[in-house]
N, C-alpha and C positions, 0 to 999 in steps of 0.2 A: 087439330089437336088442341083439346083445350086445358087451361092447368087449375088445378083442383087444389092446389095449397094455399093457404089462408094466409101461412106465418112463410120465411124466411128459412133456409137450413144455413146450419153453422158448421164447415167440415170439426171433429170436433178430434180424430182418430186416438180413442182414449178407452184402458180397458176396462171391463165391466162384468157382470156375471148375471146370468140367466138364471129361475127356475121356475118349474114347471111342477108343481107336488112336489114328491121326496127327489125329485133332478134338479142338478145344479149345475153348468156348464160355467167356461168360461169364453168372452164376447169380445169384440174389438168393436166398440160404438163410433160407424165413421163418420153420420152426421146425426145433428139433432136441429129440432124447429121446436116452440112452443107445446104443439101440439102433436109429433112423432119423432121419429128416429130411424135410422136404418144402420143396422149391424152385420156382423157378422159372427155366423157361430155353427159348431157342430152339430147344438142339440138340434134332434131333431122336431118341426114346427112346419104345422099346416094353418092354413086361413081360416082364422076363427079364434084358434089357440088363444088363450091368456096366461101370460108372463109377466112374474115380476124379476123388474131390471133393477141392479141395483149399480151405480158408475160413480166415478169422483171424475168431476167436468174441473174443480178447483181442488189440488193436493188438500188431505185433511180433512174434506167437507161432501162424504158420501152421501148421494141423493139416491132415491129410490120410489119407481114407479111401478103403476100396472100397465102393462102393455094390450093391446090386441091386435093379433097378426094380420094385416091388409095385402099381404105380398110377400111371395116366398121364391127365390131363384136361387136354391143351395149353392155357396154356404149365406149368402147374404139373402136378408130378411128386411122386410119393410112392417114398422105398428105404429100405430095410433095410443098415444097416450089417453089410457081410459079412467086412470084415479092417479094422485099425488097430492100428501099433504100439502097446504098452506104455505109453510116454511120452505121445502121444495120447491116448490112454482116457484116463489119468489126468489130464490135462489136460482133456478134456471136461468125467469127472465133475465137476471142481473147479468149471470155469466156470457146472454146471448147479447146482451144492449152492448156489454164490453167486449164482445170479438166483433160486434158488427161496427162499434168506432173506429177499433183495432184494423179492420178492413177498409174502410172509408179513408183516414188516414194515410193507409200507406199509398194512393193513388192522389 
């Protein structure tokens, strides 16, 4: 078994909301990496799908992506971050450099 992630995941368990066209659900985002996310949520989502996620990983400071579904075991879901402004990325990275200190630290 070999492992196909690039980046890191961050447990992140923080809520967020889904849509899909005129659908809007709402998500429990349990981790995130650079480059994906895996949630949890009602709407429903097949492999392929594209979703914008919108989440506050830091109170105050909503980020928001496009997603593409790579993994689906209802109600949790697995995507691949396919577009996110500039300001965003960089905001991610930051929130992920500081929980992975956050982590290293505590051991």
């Amino acid at each position: 078994m070999g492992f196909k992630r690039k980046s890191s995941r961050v447990e992140v368990g923080r809520n967020g909301r889904l849509q899909r066209g005129g659908l809007t659900a709402p998500c429990m985002v349990l981790d995130v990496s650079e480059t994906g996310v895996r949630l949890e949520s009602r709407l429903y989502a097949k492999i392929g799908d594209v979703l914008q996620l919108t989440m506050e990983l830091e109170p105050g400071k909503p980020l928001t992506c496009e997603l593409e579904v790579v993994h689906v075991r209802s109600p949790k879901l697995g995507a691949k971050i396919v577009s996110m402004s500039p300001e965003d990325r960089a905001q991610l990275a930051h929130t992920l450099d500081d929980q992975v200190q956050r982590n290293f630290s505590r051991h």
